[in-house]
C-alpha positions in Angstrom: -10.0 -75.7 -152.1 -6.7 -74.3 -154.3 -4.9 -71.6 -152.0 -4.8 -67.6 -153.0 -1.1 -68.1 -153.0 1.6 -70.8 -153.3 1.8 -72.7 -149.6 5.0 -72.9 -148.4 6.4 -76.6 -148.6 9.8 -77.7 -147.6 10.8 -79.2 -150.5 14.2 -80.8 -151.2 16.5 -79.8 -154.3 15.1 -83.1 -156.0 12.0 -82.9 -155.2 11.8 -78.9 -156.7 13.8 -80.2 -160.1 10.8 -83.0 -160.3 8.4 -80.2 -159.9 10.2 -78.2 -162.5 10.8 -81.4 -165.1 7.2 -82.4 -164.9 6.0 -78.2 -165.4 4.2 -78.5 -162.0 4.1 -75.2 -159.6 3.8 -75.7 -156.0 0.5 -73.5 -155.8 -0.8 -76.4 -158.2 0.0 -79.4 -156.1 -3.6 -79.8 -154.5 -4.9 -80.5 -158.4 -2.6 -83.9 -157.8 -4.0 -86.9 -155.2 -0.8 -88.0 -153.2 -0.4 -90.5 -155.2 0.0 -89.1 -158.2 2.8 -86.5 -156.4 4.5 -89.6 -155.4 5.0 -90.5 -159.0 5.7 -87.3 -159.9 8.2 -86.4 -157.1 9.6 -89.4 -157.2 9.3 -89.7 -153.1 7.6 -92.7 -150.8 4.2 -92.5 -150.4 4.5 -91.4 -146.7 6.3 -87.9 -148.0 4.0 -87.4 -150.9 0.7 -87.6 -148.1 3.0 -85.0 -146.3 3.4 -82.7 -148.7 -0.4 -82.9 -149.7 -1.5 -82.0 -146.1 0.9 -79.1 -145.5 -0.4 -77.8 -148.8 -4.2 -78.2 -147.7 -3.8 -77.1 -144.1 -2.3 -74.1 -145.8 -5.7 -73.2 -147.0 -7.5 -72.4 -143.9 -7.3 -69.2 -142.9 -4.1 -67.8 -141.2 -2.7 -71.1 -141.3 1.0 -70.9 -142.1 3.6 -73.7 -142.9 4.2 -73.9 -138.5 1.2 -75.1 -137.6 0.6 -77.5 -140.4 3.6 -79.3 -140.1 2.1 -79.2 -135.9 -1.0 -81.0 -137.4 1.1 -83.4 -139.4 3.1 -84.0 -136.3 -0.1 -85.2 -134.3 -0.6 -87.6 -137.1 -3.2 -85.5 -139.2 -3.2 -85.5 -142.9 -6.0 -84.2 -144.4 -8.6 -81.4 -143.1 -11.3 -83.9 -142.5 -9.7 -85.8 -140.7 -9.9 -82.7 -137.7 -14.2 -82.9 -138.2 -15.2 -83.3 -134.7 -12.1 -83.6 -132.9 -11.7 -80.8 -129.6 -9.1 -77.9 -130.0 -8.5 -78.4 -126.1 -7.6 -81.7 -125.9 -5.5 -81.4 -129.8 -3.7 -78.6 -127.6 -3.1 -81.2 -124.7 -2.1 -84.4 -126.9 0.7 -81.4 -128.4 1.5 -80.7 -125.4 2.3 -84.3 -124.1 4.3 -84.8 -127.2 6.4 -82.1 -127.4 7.4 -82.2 -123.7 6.7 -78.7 -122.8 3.2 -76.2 -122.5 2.7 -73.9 -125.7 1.8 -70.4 -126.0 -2.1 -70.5 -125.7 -2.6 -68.6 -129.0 -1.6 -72.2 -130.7 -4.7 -73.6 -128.8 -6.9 -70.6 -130.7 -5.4 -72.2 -134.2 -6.3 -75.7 -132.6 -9.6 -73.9 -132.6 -9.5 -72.6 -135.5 -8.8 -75.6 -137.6 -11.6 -77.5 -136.0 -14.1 -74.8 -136.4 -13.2 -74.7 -140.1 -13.2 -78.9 -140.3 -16.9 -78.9 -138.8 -18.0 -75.7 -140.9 -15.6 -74.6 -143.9 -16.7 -71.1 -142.6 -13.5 -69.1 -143.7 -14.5 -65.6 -141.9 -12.9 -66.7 -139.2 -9.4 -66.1 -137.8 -7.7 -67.9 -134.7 -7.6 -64.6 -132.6 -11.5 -65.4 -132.9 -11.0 -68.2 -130.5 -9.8 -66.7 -127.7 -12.7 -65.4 -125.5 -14.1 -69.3 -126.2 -10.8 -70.5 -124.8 -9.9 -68.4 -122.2 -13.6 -69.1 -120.7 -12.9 -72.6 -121.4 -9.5 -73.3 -119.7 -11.3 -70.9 -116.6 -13.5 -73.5 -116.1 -11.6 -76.2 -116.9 -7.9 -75.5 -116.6 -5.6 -77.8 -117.7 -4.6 -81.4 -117.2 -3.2 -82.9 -114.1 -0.3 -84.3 -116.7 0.2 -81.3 -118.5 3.9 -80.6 -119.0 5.8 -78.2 -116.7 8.4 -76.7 -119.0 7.3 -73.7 -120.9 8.0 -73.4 -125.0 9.9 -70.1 -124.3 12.3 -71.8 -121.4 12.9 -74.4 -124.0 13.2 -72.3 -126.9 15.6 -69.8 -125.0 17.9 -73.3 -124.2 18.0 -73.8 -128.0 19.0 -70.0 -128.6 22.0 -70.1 -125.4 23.1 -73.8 -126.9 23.7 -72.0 -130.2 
């Protein structure tokens, strides 16, 4: 599915110039398979992949650059790769690997992106998920293992260290 509007990608100056040389636009890169934008870009394989899935994670609803570099992160690159995998435990692998507990509306996109994997339904929103998780983590609640450091301490370290 080609996005309404050019994802955002963080391109390198090279990579932009081979874009440019080779009369490519960035809301165009989905018409290429990765490894044709490896030829084109002139980057490994492993960055071209990359690039593909941040531009097709882009086109799920109110999916933004963030959380698909968050699903590139846990080792996803494509949207069908997410059919039948659990926003709860996506949100608790995160977790683990980032060291610290996230705001829960990133568990709704977890949500969200599963939803859409399973369904390609794109009415939907991630603010839709959050009756279905709040009722799920009130039965449930979280793991033993879960980190104890919240994103905000961590990400109020970062601000004070600057």
């Amino acid at each position: 599915m080609k996005p309404k509007t050019s994802p955002k990608l963080p391109l390198t100056d090279p990579e932009r110039a081979s874009l440019r040389k080779n009369k490519v636009k960035i809301r165009d890169i989905l018409d290429y398979a990765p490894d044709e934008l490896e030829v084109l870009l002139g980057v490994e394989p492993e960055r071209a992949k990359e690039l593909y899935a941040l531009a097709e994670f882009q086109t799920i609803p109110s999916v933004g650059i963030k959380f698909a570099e968050d699903l590139v992160f846990l080792g996803y690159y494509s949207i069908s790769e997410l059919k039948g995998k659990d926003g709860a435990e996506l949100t608790n692998l995160y977790e683990r690997k980032k060291g610290f507990w996230i705001d829960s509306c990133v568990e709704d996109q977890f949500r969200l992106v599963v939803h859409y994997a399973n369904t390609r339904d794109n009415s939907k929103s991630w603010w839709n998920f959050t009756p279905e998780r709040k009722a799920f983590r009130a039965q449930y609640g979280y793991p033993d293992d879960r980190p104890e450091t919240c994103w905000y301490d961590v990400y109020k370290a970062g601000k004070e260290g600057n």
